[in-house]
N, C-alpha and C positions, 0 to 999 in steps of 0.2 A: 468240581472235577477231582480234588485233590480227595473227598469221602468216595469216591467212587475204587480210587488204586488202595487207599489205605489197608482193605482186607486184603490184598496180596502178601504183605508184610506177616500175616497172622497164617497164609498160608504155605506161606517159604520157611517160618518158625519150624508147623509142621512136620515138614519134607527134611528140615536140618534133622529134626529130632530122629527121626526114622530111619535117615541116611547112617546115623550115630549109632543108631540101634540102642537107641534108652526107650525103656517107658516111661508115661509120664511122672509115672512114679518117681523113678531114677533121677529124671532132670530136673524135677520138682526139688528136690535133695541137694542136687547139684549147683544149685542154681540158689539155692534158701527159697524157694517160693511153694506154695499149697499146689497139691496135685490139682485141687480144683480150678487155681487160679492159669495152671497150662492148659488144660480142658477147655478153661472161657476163652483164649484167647485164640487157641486150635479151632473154634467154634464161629471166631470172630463176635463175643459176646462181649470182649472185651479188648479194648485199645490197647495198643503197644505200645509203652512210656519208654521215653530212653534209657530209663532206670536199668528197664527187663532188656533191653538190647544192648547194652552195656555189659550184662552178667552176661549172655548169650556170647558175645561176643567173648570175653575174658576166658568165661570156661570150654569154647569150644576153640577159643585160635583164631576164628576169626573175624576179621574188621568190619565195625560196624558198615563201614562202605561197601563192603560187599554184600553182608546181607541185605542193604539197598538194594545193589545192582541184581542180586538174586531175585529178592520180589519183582523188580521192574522186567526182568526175563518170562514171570513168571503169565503175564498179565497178558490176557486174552487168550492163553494158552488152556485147550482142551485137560479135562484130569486126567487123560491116558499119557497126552507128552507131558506133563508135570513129572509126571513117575518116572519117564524115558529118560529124561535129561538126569534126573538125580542118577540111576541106574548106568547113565551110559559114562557120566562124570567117575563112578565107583571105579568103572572097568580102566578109565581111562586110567587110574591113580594106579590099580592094581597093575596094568602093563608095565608102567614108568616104571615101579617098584620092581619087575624084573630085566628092565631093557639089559643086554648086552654089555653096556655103560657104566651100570649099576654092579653087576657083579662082578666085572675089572674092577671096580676101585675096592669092592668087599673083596675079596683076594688077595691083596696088597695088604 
């Protein structure tokens, strides 16, 4: 069971990177690791070592536990909601970023 969720984890990688707007070039760089080697795991050609969710983690912000919880969301979900949810999470950051709330305190 446990081979069956593991390519979620290679798939929410993905969806980070995208959401991020790196190519894999970029992240590749970012990260110390070969373009080819983000390719393999984008691909699910290759396992995800704590190593690599660890830097993932580091340079993006955030916790290895979430990108857990992120693959686990991701899993059995169609590739059109994969995309929904990264895209609906953007809009949601970008609202916050202007709430009412937000720019009382920038004001001050």
């Amino acid at each position: 069971m446990a081979d069956v969720k593991r390519p979620m984890i290679n798939d929410a990688l993905r969806l980070i990177r995208l959401y991020y707007g790196y190519s894999q070039a970029e992240l590749a760089e970012e990260l110390g690791l070969s373009q080819s080697m983000i390719s393999e795991i984008e691909r699910n050609a290759k396992t995800v070592s704590i190593d690599v969710l660890e830097r993932y983690s580091e340079r993006l912000g955030v916790r290895m536990s979430q990108l857990m919880f992120f693959a686990e969301e991701l899993e059995g979900e169609p590739v059109q909601k994969r995309g929904r949810l990264i895209i609906a999470n953007r809009v949601l950051k970008l609202l916050e970023a202007f709430s009412p709330k937000e720019h009382a305190d920038a004001a001050q």
